[in-house]
N, C-alpha and C positions, 0 to 999 in steps of 0.2 A: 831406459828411455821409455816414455811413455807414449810419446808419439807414434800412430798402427799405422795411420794412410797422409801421403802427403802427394802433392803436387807441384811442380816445379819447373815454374817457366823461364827456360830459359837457361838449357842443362847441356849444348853442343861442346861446350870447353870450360876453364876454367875455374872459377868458384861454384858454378852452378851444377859444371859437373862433379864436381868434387862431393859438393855437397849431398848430389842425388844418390853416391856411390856412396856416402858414408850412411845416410838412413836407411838404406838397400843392408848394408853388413848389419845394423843396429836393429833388421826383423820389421823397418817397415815397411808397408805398401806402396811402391814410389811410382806416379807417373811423371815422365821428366819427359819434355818437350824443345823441340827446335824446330828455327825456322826450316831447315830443309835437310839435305844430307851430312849424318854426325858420325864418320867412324867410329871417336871413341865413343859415343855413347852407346851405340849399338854395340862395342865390344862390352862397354860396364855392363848393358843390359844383359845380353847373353849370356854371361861371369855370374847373375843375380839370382840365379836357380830360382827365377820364374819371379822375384820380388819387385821387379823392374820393368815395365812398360811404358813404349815411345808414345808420344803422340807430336803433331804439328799444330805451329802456331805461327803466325806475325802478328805481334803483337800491336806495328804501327797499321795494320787492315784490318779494318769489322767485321768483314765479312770471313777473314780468318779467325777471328775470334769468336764470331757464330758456332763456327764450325767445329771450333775446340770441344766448345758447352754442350754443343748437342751431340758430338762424340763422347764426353763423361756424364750424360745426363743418367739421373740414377746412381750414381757412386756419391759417394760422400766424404769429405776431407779432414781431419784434423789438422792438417796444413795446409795452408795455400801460401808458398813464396812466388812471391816473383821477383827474377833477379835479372832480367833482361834490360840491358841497359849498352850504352855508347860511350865514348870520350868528348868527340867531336872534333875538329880543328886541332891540329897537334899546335899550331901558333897559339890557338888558346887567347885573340886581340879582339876586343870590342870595337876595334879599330880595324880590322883587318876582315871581320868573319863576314858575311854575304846575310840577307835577310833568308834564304833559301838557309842556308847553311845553322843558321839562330833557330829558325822556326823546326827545322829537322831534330834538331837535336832537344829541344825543349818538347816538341812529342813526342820522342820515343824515351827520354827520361824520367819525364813529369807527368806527361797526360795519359800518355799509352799506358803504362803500370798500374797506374789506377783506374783506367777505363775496361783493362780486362780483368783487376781485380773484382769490381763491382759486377762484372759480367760471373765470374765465378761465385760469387756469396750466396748463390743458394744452393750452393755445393758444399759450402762450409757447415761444419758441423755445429751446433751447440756447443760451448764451452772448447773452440780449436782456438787457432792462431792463426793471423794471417798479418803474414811478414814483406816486406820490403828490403831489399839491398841497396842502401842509402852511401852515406860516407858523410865523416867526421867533415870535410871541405864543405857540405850543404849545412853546415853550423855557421849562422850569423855571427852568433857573439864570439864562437873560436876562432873569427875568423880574424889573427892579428899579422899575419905575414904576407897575405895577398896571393898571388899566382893560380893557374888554372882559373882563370875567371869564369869563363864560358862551362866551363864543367863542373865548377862551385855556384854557378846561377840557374842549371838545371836542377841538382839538386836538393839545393836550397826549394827552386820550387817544388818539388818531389814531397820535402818536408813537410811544406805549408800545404800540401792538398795531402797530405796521411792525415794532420791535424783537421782539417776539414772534416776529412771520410770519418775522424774519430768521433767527430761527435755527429753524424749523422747515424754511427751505431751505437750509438746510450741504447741503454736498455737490452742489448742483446748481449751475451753474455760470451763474447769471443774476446781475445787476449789481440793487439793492433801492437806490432814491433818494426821500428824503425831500426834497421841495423847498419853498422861501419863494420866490415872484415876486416880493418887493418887494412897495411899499404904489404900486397901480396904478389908473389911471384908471379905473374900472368902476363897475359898479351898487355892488356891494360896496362898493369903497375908497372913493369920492366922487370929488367933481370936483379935491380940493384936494389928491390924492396926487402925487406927487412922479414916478413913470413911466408914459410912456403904455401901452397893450397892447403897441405893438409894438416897445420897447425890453427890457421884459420877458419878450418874448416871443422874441425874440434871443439875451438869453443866458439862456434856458430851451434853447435849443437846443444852444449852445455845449457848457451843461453837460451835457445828454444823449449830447453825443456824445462830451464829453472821458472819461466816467463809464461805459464799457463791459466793464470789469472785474469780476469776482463782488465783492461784499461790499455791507455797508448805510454809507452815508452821509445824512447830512445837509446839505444844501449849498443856498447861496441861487443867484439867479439871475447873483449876477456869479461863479461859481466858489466863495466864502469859503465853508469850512466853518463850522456852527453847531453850540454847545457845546447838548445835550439840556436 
């Protein structure tokens, strides 16, 4: 693996913890983040023989997001994921959901991830990667069978502002990854999904490493790309 330092918002359970544990074993520098108190991750961290440091974040306050940047000012990232993210509504009804309830979850999906990515960019390295935990559901044109609206219309916008942020970084020479984990054994997916953490969490890595090039993709966890 070639990735040395990474950052990861959004590492209390998980994909995110998974993931942070997995580039923690693979020799790199991981600071993995949560909003507040994270057993396991303090126990991953501890287990990381010093490759693994916590920090704090909420990603829907700026002012905690201030406080992130000027905690790692000075470091610098070959990664910056950020995988922080919600469901929303278990009804999942355009018909049902509250405008509190829309507007909550379209921040903390769509705006927020890209507003503390941007907040992190000049922590990024020259020639790193900075990733997003998307899902195949934020694909318009895959989109032929319907359901999870509400969490396929966060995403969805999720997509369309990575494409945005993509071309606001022409020119700079960092690699922009839209990713799908697959449908994965978590709080999220449920018991009845089809990969566990740390098969998805495997080739999340794969891809991050095969994906070191500038430009934006979208690309699931075994390699495939995905049509927007």
């Amino acid at each position: 693996m070639t990735l040395q330092s990474a950052i990861i918002i959004g590492a209390s359970r998980g994909l995110g913890l998974g993931l942070a544990r997995a580039l923690a074993e693979h020799g790199a520098s991981v600071t993995a983040t949560a909003r507040g108190d994270a057993p396991d991750l303090a126990a991953a961290a501890a287990a990381s023989a010093g490759r693994m440091t916590l920090a704090t974040v909420d990603i829907d306050d700026d002012a905690s997001i201030a406080a992130l940047v000027a905690a790692v000012a000075g470091k610098s990232f070959d990664l910056v994921f950020v995988n922080a993210g919600a469901f929303g509504p278990r009804h999942s009804s355009p018909t049902a959901v509250t405008p509190a309830e829309f507007a909550a979850l379209l921040w903390t999906n769509a705006l927020a991830p890209i507003r503390v990515a941007e907040a992190l960019l000049p922590s990024l390295a020259d020639n790193g990667t900075l990733a997003f935990m998307s899902s195949r559901l934020g694909s318009v044109s895959l989109n032929t069978e319907g359901g999870y609206d509400l969490y396929r219309a966060s995403k969805a916008a999720l997509n369309t502002l990575t494409r945005s942020l993509a071309v606001r970084l022409k020119g700079r020479p960092v690699s922009l990854l839209t990713l799908h984990p697959g449908w994965v054994r978590t709080d999220m997916g449920g018991p009845n999904a089809t990969l566990s953490v740390e098969e998805s969490v495997a080739g999340l890595v794969k891809v991050l490493d095969a994906n070191r090039t500038p430009g934006h993709r979208f690309v699931q966890y075994d390699g495939q790309e995905l049509a927007w």
